[in-house]
C-alpha positions in Angstrom: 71.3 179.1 24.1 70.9 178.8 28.2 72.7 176.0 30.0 71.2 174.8 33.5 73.5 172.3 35.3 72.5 169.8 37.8 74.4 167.1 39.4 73.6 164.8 37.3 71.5 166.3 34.4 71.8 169.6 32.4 68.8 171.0 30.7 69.6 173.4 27.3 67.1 175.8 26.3 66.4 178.5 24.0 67.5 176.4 20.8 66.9 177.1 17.4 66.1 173.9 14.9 69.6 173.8 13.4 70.9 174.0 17.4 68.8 171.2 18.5 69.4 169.0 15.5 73.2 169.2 16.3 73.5 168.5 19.8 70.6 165.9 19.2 72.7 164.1 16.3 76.1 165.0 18.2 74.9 162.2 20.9 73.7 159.5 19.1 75.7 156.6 18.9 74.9 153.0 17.1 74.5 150.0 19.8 75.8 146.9 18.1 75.7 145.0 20.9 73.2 142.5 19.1 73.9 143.0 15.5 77.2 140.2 15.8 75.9 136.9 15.3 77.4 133.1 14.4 76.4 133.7 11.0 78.1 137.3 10.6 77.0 140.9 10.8 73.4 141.9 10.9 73.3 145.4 10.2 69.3 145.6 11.1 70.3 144.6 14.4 72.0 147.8 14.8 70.1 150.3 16.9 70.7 154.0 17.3 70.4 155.5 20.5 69.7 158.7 21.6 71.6 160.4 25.0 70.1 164.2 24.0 66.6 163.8 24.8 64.2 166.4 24.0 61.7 167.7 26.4 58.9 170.4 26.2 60.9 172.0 23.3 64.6 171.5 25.9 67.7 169.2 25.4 68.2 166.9 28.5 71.2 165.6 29.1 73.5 163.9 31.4 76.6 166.0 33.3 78.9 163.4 32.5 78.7 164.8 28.9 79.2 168.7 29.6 83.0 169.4 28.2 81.7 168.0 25.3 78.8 169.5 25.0 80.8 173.0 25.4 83.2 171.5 22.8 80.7 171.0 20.4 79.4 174.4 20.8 82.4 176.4 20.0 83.1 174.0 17.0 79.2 174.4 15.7 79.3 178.2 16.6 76.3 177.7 18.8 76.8 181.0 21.4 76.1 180.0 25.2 74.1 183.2 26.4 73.8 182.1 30.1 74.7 179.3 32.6 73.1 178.6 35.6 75.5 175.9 37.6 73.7 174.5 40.4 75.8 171.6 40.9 76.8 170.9 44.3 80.1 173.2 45.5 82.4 171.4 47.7 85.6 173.8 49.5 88.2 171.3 48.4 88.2 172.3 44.6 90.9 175.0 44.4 94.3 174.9 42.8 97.0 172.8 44.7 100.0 173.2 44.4 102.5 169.7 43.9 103.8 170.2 47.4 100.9 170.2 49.0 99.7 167.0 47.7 102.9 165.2 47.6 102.6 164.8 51.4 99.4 162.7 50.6 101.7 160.0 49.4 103.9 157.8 50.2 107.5 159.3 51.3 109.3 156.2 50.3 108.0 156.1 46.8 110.0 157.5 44.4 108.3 158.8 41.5 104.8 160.0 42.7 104.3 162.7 39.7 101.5 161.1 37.8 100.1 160.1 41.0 99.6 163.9 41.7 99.0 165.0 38.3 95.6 162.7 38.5 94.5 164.2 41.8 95.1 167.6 41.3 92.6 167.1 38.0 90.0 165.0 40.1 90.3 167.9 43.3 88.9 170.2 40.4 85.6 169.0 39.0 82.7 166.4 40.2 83.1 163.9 37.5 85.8 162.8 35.7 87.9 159.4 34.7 91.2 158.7 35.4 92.9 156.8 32.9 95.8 154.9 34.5 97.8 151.5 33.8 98.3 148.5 36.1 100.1 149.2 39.0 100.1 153.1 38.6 98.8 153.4 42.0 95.3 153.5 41.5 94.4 152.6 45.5 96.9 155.8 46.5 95.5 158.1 44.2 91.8 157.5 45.9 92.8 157.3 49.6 94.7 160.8 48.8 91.6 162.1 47.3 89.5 160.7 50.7 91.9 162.0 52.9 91.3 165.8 51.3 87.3 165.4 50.6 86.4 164.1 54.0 82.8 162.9 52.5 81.6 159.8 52.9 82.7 157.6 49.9 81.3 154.8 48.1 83.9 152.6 45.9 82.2 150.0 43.5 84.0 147.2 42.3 83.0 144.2 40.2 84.9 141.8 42.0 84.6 139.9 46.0 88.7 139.8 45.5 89.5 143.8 44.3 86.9 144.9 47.3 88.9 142.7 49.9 92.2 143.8 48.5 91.2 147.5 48.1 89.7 147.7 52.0 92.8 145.9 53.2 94.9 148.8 51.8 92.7 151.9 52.6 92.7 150.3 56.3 96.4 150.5 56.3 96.3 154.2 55.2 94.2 154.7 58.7 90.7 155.7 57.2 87.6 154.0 58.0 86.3 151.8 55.3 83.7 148.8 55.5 82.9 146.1 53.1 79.9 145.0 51.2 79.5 141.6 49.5 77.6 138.1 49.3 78.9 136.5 52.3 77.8 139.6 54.3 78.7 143.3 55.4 80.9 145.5 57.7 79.4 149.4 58.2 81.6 151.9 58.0 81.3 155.6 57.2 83.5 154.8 54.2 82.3 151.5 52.5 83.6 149.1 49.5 81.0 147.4 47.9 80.7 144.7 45.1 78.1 146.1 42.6 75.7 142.8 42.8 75.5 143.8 46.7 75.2 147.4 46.7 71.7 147.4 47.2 72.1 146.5 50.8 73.3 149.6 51.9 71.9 152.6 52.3 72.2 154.5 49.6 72.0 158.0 50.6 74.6 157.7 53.3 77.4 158.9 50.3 78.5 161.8 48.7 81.3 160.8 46.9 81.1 157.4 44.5 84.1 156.0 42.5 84.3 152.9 40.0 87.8 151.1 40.0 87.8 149.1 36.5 85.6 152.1 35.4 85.1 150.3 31.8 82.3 147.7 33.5 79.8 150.8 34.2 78.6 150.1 30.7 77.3 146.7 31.9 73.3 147.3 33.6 73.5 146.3 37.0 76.1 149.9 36.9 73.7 151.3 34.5 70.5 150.8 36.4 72.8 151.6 39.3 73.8 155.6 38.0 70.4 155.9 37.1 68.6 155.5 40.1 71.0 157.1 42.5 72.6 161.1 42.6 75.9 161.8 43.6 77.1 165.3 43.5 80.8 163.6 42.9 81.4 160.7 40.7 84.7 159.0 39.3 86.4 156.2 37.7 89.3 155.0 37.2 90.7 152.2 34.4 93.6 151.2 32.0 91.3 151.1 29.4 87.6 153.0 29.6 87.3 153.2 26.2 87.6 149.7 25.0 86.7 149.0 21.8 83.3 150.2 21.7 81.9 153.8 21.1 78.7 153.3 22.2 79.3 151.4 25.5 82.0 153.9 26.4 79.5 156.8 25.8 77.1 155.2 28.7 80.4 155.2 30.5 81.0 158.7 30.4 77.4 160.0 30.4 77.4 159.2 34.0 81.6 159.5 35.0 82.3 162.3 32.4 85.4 161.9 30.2 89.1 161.5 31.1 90.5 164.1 32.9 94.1 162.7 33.0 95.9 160.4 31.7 98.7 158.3 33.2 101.2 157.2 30.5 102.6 153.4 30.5 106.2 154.7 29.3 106.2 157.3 32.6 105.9 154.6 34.7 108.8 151.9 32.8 111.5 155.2 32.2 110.7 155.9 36.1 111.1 152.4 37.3 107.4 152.2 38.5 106.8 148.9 36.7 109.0 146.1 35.1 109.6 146.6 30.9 107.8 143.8 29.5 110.0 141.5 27.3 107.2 140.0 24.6 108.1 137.0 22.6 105.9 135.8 20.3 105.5 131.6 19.0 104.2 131.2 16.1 101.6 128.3 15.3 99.9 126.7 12.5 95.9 126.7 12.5 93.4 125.3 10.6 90.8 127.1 9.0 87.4 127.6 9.7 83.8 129.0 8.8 83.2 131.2 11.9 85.1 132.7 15.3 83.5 130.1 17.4 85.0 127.2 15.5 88.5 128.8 15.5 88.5 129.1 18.8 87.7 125.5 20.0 90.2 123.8 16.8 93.6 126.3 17.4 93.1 128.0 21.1 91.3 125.0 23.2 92.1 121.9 21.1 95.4 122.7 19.4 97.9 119.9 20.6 100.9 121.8 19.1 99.7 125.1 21.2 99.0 123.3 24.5 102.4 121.6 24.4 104.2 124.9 23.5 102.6 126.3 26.3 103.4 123.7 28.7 106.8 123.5 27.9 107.9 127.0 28.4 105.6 126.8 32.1 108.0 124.0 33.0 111.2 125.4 31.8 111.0 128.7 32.8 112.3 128.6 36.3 110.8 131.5 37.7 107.2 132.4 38.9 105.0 131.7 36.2 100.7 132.5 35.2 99.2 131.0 32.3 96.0 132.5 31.6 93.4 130.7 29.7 89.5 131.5 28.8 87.9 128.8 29.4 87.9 125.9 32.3 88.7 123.0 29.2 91.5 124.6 28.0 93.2 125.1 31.4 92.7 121.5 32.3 94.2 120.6 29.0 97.3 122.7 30.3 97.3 121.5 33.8 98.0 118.0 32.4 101.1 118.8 30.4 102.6 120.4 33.3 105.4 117.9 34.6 105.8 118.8 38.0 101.9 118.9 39.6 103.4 119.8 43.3 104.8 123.0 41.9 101.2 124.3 39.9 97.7 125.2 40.9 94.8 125.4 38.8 92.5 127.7 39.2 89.0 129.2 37.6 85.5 129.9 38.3 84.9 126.6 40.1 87.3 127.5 43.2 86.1 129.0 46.3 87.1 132.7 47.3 89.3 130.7 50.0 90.7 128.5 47.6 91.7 130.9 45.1 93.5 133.1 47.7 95.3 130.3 49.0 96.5 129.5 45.8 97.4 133.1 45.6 99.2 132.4 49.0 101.3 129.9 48.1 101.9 131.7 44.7 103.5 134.4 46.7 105.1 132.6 49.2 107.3 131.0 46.6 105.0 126.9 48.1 104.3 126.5 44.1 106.0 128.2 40.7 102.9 128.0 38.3 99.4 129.7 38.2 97.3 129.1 35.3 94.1 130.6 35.7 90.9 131.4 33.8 89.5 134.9 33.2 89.0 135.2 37.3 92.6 136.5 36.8 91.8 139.1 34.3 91.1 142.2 36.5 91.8 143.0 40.3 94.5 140.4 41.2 97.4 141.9 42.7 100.7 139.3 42.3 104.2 141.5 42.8 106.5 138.0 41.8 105.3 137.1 38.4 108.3 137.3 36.3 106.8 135.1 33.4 103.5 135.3 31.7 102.4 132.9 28.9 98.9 134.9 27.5 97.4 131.2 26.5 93.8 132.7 25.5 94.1 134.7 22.6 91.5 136.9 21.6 91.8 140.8 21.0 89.6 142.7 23.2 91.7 145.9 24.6 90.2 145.8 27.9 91.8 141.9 28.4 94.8 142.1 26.1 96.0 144.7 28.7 94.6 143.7 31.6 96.0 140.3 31.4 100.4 141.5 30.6 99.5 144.0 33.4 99.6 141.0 35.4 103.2 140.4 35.3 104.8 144.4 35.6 104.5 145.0 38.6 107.3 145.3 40.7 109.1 143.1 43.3 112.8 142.7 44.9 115.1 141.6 41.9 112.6 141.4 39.1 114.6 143.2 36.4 112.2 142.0 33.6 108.8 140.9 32.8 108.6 137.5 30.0 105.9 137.6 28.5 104.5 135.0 25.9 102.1 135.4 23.6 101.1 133.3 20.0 100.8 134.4 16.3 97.9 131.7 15.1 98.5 131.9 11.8 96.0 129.7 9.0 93.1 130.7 10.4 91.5 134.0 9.0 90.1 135.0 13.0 92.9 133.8 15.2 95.6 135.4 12.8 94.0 138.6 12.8 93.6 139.0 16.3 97.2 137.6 17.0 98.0 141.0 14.7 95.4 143.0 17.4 97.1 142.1 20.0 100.5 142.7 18.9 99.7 146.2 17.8 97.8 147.0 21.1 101.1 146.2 22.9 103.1 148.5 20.7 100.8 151.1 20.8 100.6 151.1 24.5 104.1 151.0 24.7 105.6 147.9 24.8 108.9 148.0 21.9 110.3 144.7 23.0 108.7 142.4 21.1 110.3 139.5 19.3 109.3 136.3 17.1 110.4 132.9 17.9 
């Protein structure tokens, strides 16, 4: 077998059947995107795609997939006879050593190790995903990596509020870095851009692109995005880039490659990086119904008992405080339980960009105690004083569970703790099982301290 690498395909020749059958069959994965509906599973809604194409008697194939393609090899017995690497070669990937990075950081922070352990495993390849917690310094880890590249760098975001908050900090670090969004654009050799508005620049001014919240380049706009464009050096970073879905995350990593490191929640709580989450959990009756839909509006949204559980431990909890909801109806339920409405704002999709960040504003500035906030919240809001969280929305996606306690660990001046509330929802066959999700994605990340009320 011969191996040609591009930048951002690799052609495979020289294949006999059994070969090509297994590299074919090794990337095909079942899209079953459509196949959940009101009424329950559809298993011919399932479809089967194919990343291995063949061509002209070849295997194309996209770099993002190359360690494991090698890895498959060596497992299958399939001998590589030659490779041809024509990927782009940049000076920078060499061995560093820890001291010559460390000075890329902060001085004043005291635990940068994972911080350099990521870079050192991005300075070595062109594609690769970081896989790194809340508050484990994604921001840093990039603006090192810019400082050492010195290429001009694209960072996509999903978000108007990550871009803003992402410039404001890579302008502090003294690099240039312009913005790209609806309201408009600043040039820059270095630019941020939202991915709805990336189309307004010019596209070939970059060498270098990187995803924060890497687990959205499964969505189209990122997909139609990576296929019409060719960077030589591609990377994302996110929590959580393989979610809970095999097939999105291999159109993730077709494109950004697989995860090169890994930073490890319990690192960054045994080195004081962010606050141990205390997790109490309130259990509460449900009612049962026919489908997820149903369960959703009777025990989450319309559940009296709930809502005024909720409330209550808002208004008695003394400290800085975000509810998080799903939807804009349940939030205004909440919102009117809350006793005191000069110490809360309200905030969802209906708020303007200004509005939400001068909520945000007053959040921080200690003007009101209590956020409660719809899924705007989930991703890309940086709050250092949330010392309570009260997780009002159920559900059991991975990517939100630990988005949304992320919320409330990171640190601030006399935060010894992060309370965190959450809700077993039991009677109901859908809300009591992803209760159980949810409690077993915040063991498995890490988080021990978890009781029932």
């Amino acid at each position: 077998m011969k191996l040609l690498i591009k930048d951002t395909h690799m052609a495979i020749a020289e294949l006999t059947q059994f070969e090509k059958n297994s590299i074919i069959d090794k990337f095909i994965y079942k899209d079953m995107s459509k196949a959940m509906t009101r009424t329950g599973f559809k298993k011919e809604r399932v479809k089967k795609v194919r990343f291995a194409i063949e061509k002209k008697g070849n295997v194309v194939l996209r770099t993002g997939f190359l360690q494991e393609l090698i890895k498959h090899c060596k497992e299958f017995g399939i001998k590589i006879t030659d490779i041809k690497d024509d990927r782009t070669k940049f000076k920078h990937q060499k061995e560093y050593s820890s001291e010559e990075l460390r000075k890329y950081f902060n001085p004043n922070f005291k635990y940068v190790d994972h911080q350099i352990r990521a870079l050192k495993s991005l300075l070595k390849t062109n594609v690769g995903i970081i896989k790194a917690p809340t508050s484990a310094g994604k921001t840093e880890i990039i603006i090192a990596l810019m400082q050492i590249l010195k290429v001009p760098t694209l960072i996509l975001v999903d978000s108007v509020s990550l871009a803003n908050q992402t410039m404001e900090r890579i302008d502090e670090a003294g690099l240039p870095i312009g913005i790209c969004h609806g309201k408009g654009k600043i040039l820059a050799s270095n630019m941020i851009s939202t991915i709805q508005s990336v189309k307004k620049l010019n596209l070939t001014d970059f060498k270098m692109v990187i995803v924060d919240e890497c687990h959205i380049v499964g969505a189209k706009t990122f997909q139609d995005f990576f296929e019409s464009t060719s960077y030589p050096l591609r990377f994302g970073f996110s929590a959580t880039p393989d979610g809970n879905d095999k097939y999105r995350y291999a159109t993730i990593r077709q494109h950004l490659g697989s995860v090169i490191s890994e930073i490890y929640t319990e690192e960054l709580m045994d080195n004081e990086v962010i606050t141990k989450p205390e997790i109490h959990f309130k259990t509460i009756s449900c009612i049962p119904t026919m489908d997820w839909q149903a369960a959703y509006d009777a025990n989450i949204v319309n559940n009296i008992d709930r809502n005024r559980i909720t409330a209550e431990l808002a208004n008695k909890s003394g400290v800085p405080t975000l509810v998080l909801v799903k939807i804009i109806e349940h939030g205004e339920k909440i919102m009117k339980l809350i006793k005191n409405k000069s110490e809360v704002v309200w905030l969802n999709g209906n708020n303007t960009q200004e509005e939400r960040e001068d909520g945000i504003k007053k959040f921080k500035e200690g003007k009101i105690r209590i956020i409660i906030a719809s899924n705007i919240f989930k991703q890309g809001i940086s709050i250092n004083n949330i010392e309570c969280l009260i997780n009002a929305s159920g559900g059991k996606s991975k990517i939100e569970v630990l988005q949304k306690i992320g919320r409330a660990l990171r640190k601030s001046d006399g935060k010894s703790k992060a309370l965190v509330y959450d809700f077993i929802d039991e009677g109901n066959d859908f809300t009591y099982r992803h209760s159980l999700q949810r409690e077993r994605l915040y063991k498995e990340t890490g988080y021990t301290d978890i009781t029932h009320d």
